[in-house]
N, C-alpha and C positions, 0 to 999 in steps of 0.2 A: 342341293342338287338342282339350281334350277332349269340345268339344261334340257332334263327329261326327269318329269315328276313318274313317270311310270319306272324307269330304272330307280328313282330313290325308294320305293316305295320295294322293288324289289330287293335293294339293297339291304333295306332296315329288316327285312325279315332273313336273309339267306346271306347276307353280305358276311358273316364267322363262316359262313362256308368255302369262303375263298383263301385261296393264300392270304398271307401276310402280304407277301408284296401286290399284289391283285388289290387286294384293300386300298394301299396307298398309294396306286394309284387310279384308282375309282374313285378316290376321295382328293385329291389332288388335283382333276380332273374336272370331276361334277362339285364337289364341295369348294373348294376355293377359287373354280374357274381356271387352272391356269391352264395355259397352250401345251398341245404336245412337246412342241421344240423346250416350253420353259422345264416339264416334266424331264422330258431328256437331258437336257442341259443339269438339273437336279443331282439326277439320278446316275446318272455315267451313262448311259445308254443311247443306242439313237433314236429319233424320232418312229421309225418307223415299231422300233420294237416297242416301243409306249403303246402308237397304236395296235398293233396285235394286241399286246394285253390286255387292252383297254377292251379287243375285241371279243378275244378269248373271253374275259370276264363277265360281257355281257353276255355270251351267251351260254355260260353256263350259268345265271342268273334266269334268265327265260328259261333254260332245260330243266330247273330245279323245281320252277313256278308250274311247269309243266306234268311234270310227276306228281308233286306235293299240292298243289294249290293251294295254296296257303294264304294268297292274296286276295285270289277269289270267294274264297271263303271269307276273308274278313270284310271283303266290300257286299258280299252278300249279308253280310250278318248286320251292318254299318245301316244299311237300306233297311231290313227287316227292323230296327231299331227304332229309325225313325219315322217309318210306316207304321208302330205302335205307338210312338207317342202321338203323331198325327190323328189314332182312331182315338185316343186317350183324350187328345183336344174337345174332336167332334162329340164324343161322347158329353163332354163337362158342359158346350156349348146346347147340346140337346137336350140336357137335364135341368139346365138354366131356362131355355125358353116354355118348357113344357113340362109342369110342375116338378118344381126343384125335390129329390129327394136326395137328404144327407147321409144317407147308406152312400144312394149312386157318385156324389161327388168326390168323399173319403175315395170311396175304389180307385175315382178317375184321378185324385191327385197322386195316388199312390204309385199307379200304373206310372204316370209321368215322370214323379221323381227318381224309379227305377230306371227307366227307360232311358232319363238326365244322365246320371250316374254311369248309365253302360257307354254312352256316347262319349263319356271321359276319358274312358278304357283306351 
């Protein structure tokens, strides 16, 4: 969906919430790029009713993000992530310069590799 990375994003979490046809075309749309008129032309429909659904869709995408935050939550959770492994660096970095202790560095690899791991999620 390069057209709007904030709608894909809404997409992937809430997009089963949409009809069937809302889907296809959201995804016909953002995902393959193609023009209203080619979507219409497609689909049997006219132009302008692609764009209504197109619009309908997005917003109940926003209405859903709204209620549930769902998005928010995970770009909060996404930052807290990597604001631990950041302290988890600093940490490894300040046990290096100031007498190294293999307790503190074990911890700080460990913190990292989880923290790795969550950002794969």
């Amino acid at each position: 969906m390069a057209k709007n990375m904030e709608l894909a994003l809404l997409f992937d979490f809430y997009g089963d919430m949409l009809t069937e046809k809302q889907r296809d075309v959201i995804e016909l749309y953002y995902e393959d790029d193609l023009s209203l008129s080619e979507i219409a032309e497609n689909a049997g429909i006219t132009r302008q009713g692609v764009r209504d659904s197109i619009k309908r869709a997005e917003g109940q995408l926003l209405e859903m993000e709204e209620r549930l935050g769902l998005v928010r939550r995970f770009r909060e959770m996404r930052e807290g992530v990597s604001a631990i492994l950041q302290a988890a660096q600093e940490i490894s970095a300040v046990n290096d310069r100031y007498g190294y202790s293999r307790e503190i560095a074990e911890r700080a690899r460990r913190i990292q590799d989880l923290a790795r791991r969550l950002e794969e999620v």
